[in-house]
Structures are given as structure tokens and as C-alpha cells.
C-alpha positions as MATLAB code, in Angstrom:
seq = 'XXXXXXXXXXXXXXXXXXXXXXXXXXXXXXXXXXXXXXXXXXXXXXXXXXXXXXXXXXXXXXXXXXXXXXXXXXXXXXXXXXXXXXXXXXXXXXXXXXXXXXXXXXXXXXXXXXXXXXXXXXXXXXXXXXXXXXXXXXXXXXXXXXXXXXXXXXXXXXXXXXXX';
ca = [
       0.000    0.000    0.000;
       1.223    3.653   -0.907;
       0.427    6.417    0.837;
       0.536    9.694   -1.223;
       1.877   12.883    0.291;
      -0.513   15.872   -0.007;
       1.001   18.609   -2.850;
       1.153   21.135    0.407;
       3.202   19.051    2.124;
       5.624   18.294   -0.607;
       6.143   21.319   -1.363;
       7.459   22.350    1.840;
       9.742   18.807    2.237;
      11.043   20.770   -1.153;
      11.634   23.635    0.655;
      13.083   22.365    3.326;
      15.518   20.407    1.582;
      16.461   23.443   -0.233;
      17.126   24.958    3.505;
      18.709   22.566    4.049;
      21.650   23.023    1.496;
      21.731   26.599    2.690;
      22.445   25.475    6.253;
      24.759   23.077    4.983;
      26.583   25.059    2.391;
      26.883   27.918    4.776;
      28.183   26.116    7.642;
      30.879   24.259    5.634;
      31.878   27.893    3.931;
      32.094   29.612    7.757;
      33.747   26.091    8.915;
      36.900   26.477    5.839;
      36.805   29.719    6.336;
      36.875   30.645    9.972;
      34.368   33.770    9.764;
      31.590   32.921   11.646;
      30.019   36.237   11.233;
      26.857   34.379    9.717;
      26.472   32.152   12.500;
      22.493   33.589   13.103;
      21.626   32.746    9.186;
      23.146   29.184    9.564;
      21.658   28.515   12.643;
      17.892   30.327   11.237;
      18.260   28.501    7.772;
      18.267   24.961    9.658;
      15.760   25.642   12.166;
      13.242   27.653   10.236;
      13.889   26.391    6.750;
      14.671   22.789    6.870;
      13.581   21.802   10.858;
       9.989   23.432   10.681;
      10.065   22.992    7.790;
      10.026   19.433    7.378;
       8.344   19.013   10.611;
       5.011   20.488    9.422;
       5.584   18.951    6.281;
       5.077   15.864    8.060;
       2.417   17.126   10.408;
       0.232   17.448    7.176;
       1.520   14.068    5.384;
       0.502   12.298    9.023;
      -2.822   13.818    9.087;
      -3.199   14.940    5.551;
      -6.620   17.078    6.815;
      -4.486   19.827    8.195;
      -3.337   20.641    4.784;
      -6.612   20.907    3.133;
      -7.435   24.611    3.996;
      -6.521   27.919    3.306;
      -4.985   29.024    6.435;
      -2.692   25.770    5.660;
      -1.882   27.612    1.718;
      -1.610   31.143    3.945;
       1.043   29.365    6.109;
       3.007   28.071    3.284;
       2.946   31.020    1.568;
       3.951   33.396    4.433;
       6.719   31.018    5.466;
       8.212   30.639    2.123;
       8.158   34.185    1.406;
       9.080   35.690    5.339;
      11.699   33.181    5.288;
      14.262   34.380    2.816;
      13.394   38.061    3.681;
      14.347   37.458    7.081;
      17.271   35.798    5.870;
      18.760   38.022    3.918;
      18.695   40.961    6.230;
      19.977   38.962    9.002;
      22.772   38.105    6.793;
      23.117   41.837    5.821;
      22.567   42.957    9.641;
      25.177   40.415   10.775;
      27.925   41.989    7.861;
      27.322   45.430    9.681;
      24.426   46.889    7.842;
      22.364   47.338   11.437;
      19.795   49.412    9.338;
      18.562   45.970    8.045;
      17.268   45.208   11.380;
      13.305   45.965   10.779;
      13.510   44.181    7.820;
      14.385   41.602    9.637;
      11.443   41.580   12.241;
       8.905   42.003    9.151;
      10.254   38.352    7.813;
      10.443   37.154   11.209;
       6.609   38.114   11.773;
       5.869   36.721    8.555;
       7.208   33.441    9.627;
       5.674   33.740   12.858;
       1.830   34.425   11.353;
       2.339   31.706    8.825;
       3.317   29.200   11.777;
       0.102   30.809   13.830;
      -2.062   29.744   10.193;
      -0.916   25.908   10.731;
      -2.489   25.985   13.755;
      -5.564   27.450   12.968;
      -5.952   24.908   10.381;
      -7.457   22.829   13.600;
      -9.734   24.016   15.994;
      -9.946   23.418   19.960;
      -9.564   25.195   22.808;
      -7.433   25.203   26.125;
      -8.632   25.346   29.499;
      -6.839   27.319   32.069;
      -3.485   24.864   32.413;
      -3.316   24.878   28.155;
      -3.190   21.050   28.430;
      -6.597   19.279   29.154;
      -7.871   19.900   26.020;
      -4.979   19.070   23.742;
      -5.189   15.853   23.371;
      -8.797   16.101   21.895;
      -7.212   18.363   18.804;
      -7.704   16.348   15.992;
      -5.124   17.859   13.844;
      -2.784   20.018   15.964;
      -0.236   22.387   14.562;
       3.333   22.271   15.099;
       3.216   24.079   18.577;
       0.347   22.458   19.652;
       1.935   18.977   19.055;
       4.724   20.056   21.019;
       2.611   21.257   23.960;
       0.946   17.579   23.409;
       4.006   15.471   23.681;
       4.737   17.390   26.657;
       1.289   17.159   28.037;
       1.617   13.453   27.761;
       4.939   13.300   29.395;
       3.804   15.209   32.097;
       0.956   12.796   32.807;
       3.283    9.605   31.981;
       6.818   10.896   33.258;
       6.190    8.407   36.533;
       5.467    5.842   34.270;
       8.878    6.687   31.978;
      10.990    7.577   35.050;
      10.281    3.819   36.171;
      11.280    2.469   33.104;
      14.927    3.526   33.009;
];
């Protein structure tokens, strides 16, 4: 049996490979180099391009629901377009152009609403703690499966602290 990845989310397993090289390519330049002066874009490239990236890439291959919505085409969008904004003026800001600085926060706040999109892709609400109702999402987002795993831990970490 084959399961077939929604076109949303293989478009941003695309784009995070593509991240990926960045990271790559950038870290083994600084590395032969020995000017780490883009340290921030290395580190933002792998954790916003190809780590989110790929992560809700997954999220909607996993639970291929999330991906069939507009706020999940807004987040794509925004992410794929704040992304190398950011990026760039980082890279500019960290070579001493400091005027590239609220370029930088309009990327990052690009990034940030596209990430807040995934999420709304599912609906559910918290209770005063944030965690009761978690588990019940059908189709969390990428911060809301974090919160989940560590909602579960919490109730289970007797249970895993027993086992080691």
C-alpha cells in the first residue's frame, strides 16, 4: 500500500531540503573559512527552513486534513516568502548593515503568522493549564503537538521515570 503525500506538504519537504543546502553550504563555507560572522543565518536557515520545515511537512503528510485549507496555503505562503526576507537581512545585519534590522522583524513576523495559520488549520480550545484539552485536537499544529508530547509526558513521566 502507498500512501501519497498531499502537494502542500511536498512542497514544503522541497523547501526544506532546499534549507537545508543553505544550512549546509553555509556552515561548511564559515567552517573552511573561519568567519563565523553568519552564524544567526546558519543557525535560522536549519531551524526555520529545513527543521519546521520538514516538521510540518510531516504534520500534514501524518494527518493529511491539516493541509486541506486555506490558512494551511496562507502558512506556506507566508513562510516561504518571510523566510528568505528574514534571511537576507539577518545576513546583511550580521555583515554590519544594522539598518537591516526591521527588515528583519517584518520576515520574522511573517514566519511567525504563517506558523500561527498551521495551527488554525485545527480548531480546539485550552482550558486554564493549556493542556486538558490538547489531546482532543484532531489535527494540531506544530506548537500544539509540542505542547501535546509534553502534556503526555507530564501525565506519563512516573510511568517513563520507572522504566529507566
Amino acid at each position: 500500500m502507498t500512501t501519497r503525500i498531499p502537494t502542500l506538504a511536498a512542497w514544503l519537504f522541497r523547501l526544506a531540503a532546499l534549507w537545508m543546502l543553505i544550512g549546509l553550504v553555509l556552515g561548511i563555507v564559515m567552517a573552511a573559512s573561519h568567519d563565523h560572522a553568519l552564524s544567526p543565518v546558519h543557525v535560522h536557515a536549519n531551524l526555520l527552513g529545513w527543521a519546521t520545515l520538514a516538521l510540518t511537512g510531516l504534520l500534514y503528510t501524518v494527518i493529511p486534513a491539516m493541509a486541506d485549507n486555506r490558512f494551511a496555503r496562507l502558512h506556506f505562503w507566508l513562510h516561504a516568502l518571510g523566510l528568505p526576507v528574514m534571511m537576507a537581512a539577518l545576513a546583511a545585519y550580521a555583515l554590519g548593515y544594522t539598518a537591516m534590522e526591521p527588515v528583519i522583524a517584518v520576515g520574522a513576523i511573517a514566519v511567525t503568522a504563517g506558523l500561527a495559520f498551521s495551527r488554525s488549520t485545527c480548531s480546539g480550545h485550552f482550558d486554564r493549564t493549556g493542556f486538558t484539552q490538547l489531546a482532543q485536537v484532531p489535527c494540531p499544529g506544530p506548537a500544539v503537538a509540542t505542547l501535546r508530547a509534553i502534556s503526555v509526558y507530564r501525565s506519563h513521566r512516573h510511568t517513563i521515570a520507572g522504566l529507566s
